[in-house]
C-alpha positions as CSV (number, residue, x, y, z in Angstrom):
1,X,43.2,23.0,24.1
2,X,45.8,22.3,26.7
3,X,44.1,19.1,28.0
4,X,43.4,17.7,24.5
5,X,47.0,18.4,23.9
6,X,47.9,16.8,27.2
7,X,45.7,13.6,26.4
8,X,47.3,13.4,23.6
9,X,50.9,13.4,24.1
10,X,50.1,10.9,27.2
11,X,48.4,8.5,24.5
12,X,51.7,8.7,22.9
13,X,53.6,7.6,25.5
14,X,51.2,4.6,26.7
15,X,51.2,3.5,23.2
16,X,55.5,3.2,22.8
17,X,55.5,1.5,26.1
18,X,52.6,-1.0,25.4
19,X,53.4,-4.7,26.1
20,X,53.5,-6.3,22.6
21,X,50.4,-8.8,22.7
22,X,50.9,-12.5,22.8
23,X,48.3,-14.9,22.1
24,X,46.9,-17.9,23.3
25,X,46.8,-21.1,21.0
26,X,44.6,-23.5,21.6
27,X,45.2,-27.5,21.9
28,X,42.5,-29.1,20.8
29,X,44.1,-32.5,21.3
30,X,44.5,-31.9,25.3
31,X,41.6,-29.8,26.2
32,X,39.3,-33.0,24.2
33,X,36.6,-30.2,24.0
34,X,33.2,-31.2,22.2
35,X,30.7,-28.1,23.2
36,X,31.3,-24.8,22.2
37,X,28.7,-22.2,23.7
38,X,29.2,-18.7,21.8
39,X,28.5,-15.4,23.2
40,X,25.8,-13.4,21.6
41,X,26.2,-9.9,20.3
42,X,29.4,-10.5,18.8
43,X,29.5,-7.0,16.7
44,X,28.8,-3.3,16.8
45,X,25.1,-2.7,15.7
46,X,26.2,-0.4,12.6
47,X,29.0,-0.3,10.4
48,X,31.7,2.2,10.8
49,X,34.3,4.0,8.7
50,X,38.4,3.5,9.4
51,X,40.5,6.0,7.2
52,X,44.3,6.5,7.3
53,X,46.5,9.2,5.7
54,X,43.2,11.5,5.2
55,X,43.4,15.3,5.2
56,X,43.7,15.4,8.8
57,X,46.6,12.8,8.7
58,X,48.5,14.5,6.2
59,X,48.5,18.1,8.2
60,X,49.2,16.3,11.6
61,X,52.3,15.0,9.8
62,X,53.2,18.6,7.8
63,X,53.2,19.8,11.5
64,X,54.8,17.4,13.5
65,X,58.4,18.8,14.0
66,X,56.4,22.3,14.8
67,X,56.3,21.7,18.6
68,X,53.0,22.4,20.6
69,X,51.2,25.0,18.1
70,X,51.3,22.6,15.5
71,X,50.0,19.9,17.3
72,X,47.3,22.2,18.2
73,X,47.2,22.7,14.1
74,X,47.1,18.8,13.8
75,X,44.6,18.6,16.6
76,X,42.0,20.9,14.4
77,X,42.3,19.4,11.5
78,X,41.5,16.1,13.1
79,X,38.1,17.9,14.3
80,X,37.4,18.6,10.9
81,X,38.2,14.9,9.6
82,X,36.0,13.5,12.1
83,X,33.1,15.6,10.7
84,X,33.5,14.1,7.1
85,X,34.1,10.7,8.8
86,X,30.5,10.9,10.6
87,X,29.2,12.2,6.7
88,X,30.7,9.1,5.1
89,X,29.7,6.8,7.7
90,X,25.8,7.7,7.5
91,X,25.9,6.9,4.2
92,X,27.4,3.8,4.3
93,X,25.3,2.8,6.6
94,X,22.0,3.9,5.2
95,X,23.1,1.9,1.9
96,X,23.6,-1.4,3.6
97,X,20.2,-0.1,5.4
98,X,18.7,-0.4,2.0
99,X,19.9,-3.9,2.2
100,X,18.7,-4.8,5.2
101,X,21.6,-6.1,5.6
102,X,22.7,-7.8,9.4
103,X,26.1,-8.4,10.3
104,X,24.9,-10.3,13.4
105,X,23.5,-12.8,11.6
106,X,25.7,-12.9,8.7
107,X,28.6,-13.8,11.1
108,X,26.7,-15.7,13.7
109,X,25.7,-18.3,10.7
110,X,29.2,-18.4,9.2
111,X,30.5,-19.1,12.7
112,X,28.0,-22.0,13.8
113,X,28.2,-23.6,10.4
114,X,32.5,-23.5,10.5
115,X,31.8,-25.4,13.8
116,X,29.7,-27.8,13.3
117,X,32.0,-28.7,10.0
118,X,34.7,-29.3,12.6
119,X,32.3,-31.6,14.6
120,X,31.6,-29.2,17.3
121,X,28.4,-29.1,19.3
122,X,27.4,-25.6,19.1
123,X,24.9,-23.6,21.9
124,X,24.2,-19.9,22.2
125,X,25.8,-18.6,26.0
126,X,23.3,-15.9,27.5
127,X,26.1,-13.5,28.9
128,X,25.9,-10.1,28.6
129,X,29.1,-7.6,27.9
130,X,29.4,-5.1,30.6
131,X,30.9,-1.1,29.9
132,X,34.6,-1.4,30.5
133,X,35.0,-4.8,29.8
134,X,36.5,-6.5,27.0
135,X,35.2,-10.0,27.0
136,X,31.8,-11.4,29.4
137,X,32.3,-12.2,32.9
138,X,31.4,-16.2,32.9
139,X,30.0,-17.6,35.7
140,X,31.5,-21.6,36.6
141,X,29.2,-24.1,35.5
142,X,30.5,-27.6,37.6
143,X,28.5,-29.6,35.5
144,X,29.8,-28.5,31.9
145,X,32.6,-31.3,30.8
146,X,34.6,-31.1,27.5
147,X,32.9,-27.6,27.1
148,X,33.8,-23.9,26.4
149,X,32.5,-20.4,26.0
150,X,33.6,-18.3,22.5
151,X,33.5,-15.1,22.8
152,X,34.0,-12.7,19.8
153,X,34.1,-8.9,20.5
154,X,33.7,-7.2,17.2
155,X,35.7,-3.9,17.5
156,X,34.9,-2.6,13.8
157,X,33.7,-3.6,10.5
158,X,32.4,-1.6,7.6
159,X,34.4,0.3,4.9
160,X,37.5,1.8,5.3
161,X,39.9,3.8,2.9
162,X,43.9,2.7,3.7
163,X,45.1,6.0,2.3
164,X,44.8,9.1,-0.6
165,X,44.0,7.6,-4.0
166,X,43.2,3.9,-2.7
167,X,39.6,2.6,-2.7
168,X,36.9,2.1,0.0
169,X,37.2,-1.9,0.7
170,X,35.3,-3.8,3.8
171,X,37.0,-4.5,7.0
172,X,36.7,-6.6,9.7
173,X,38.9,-6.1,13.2
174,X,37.8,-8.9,15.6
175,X,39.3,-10.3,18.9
176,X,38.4,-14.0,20.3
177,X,38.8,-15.3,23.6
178,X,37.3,-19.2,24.8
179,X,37.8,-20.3,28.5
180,X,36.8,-23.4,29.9
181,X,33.7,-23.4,31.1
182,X,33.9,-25.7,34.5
183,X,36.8,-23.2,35.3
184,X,36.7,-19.9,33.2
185,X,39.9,-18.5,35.1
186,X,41.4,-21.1,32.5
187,X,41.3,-19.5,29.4
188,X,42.0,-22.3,26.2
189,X,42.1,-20.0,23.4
190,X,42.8,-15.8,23.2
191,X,43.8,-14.3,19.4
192,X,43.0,-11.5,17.5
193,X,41.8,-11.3,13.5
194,X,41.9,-8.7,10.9
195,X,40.5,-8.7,7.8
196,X,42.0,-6.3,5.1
197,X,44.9,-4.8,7.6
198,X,46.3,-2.1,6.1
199,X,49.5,-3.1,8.0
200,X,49.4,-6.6,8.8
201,X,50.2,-7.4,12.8
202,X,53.0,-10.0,13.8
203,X,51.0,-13.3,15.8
204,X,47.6,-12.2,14.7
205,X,45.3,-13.1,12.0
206,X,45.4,-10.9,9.2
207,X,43.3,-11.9,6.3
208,X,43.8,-10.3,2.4
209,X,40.5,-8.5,1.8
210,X,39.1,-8.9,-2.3
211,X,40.0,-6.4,-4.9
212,X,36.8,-6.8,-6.5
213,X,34.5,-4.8,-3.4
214,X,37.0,-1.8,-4.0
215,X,34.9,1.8,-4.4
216,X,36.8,4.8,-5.6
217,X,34.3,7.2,-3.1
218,X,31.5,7.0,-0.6
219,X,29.1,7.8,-3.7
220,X,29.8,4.9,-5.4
221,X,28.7,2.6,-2.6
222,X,25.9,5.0,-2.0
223,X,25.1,4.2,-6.0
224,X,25.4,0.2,-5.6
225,X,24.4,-0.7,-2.2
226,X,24.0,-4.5,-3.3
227,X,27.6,-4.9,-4.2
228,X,28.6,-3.2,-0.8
229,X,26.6,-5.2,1.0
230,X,27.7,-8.2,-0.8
231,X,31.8,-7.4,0.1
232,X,30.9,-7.3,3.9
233,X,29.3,-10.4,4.0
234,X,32.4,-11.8,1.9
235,X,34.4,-9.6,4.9
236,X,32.7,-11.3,7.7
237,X,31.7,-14.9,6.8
238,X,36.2,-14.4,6.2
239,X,36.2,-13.5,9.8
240,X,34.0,-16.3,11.3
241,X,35.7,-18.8,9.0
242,X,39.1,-17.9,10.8
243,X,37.7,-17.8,13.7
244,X,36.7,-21.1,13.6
245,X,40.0,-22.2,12.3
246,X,41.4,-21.2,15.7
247,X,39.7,-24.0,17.3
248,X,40.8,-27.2,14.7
């Protein structure tokens, strides 16, 4: 319990002292780029679940002002929402499962056909993400003029509920990062995109999610696995769409 409390509190304190994020625009007129190579694997293989002000949250903040034995309180509680997260999140994913539904593929198309309509050429880059890593390590390529490698890292996407009394919607968290790839130290393009933010971050992209793929409880999308599957691929073809908008 001491070191959980420990990990904790120093989580805290690297998150009030975190350098606020600045992104990178990128300049199509100067970098005259015409080949985009994307990354593969862009996005977690299964869905998740992302939930805010749940049971857990609401006793962590009853306890708050009660020093170290109720952040131990808070601490167990959390324990306990985890275990209905990983409930909740089987089931979402076993009905977009029933769906057959890919988000690899769903995005992947959305992103190649956004980039082609911008007169892109469009190839698929081999590189592999390593552990540890946030984007692919891209080798130089001297030969590769007017060309640059995309890489999307997918943190999340799936269903998330923003607080008690709202409904489940889809949600998308995404961050994008293009580098030159003669010279990949030079990096064109760095941003980060969010669809359905519950709180919407200064200099990134937040996009509104759609009231209409809204699910009072994880039952619900259990009973109507088509229209759940139908608001993440509104979610994500969103996501690639922006994306893509990055590099007009």
């Amino acid at each position: 319990m001491k070191k959980l409390i420990g990990t904790f509190l120093t989580l805290s304190l690297l998150s009030a002292c975190a350098t606020p994020y600045q992104p990178v625009p990128f300049d199509r007129a100067t970098t005259q780029l015409t080949d985009i190579q994307v990354v593969d694997d862009a996005l977690p293989q299964k869905a998740d679940v992302r939930k805010f002000a749940t049971n857990g949250g609401n006793i962590a903040g009853a306890t708050s002002g009660a020093g170290v034995a109720g952040l131990a309180v808070a601490l167990v509680a959390a324990g306990v929402e985890a275990n209905i997260a990983a409930g909740q999140r089987a089931k979402i994913q076993a009905a977009l499962e029933k769906q057959h539904f890919d988000a690899e593929k769903v995005f992947d198309e959305a992103l190649e056909a956004a980039l082609k309509s911008q007169n892109y050429n469009v190839s698929t880059n081999p590189a592999k993400h390593e552990s540890g890593k946030t984007f692919v390590v891209v080798p130089a390529q001297p030969n590769a003029e007017a060309t640059a490698v995309l890489d999307v890292k997918g943190d999340a996407y799936g269903y998330q509920l923003a607080g008690n009394g709202t409904m489940w919607r889809p949600f998308v968290v995404l961050q994008v990062h293009m580098v030159d790839a003669k010279d990949p130290t030079k990096v064109l393009m760095d941003n980060k995109i969010e669809y359905n933010a519950v709180t919407p971050v200064p200099l990134t992209v937040s996009i509104p999610g759609d009231d209409e793929y809204g699910f009072a409880k994880i039952d619900d999308i259990e009973a109507n696995p088509e229209k759940a599957a139908e608001g993440l691929k509104k979610a994500l073809v969103a996501a690639a769409n922006s994306t893509a908008q990055l590099l007009k």
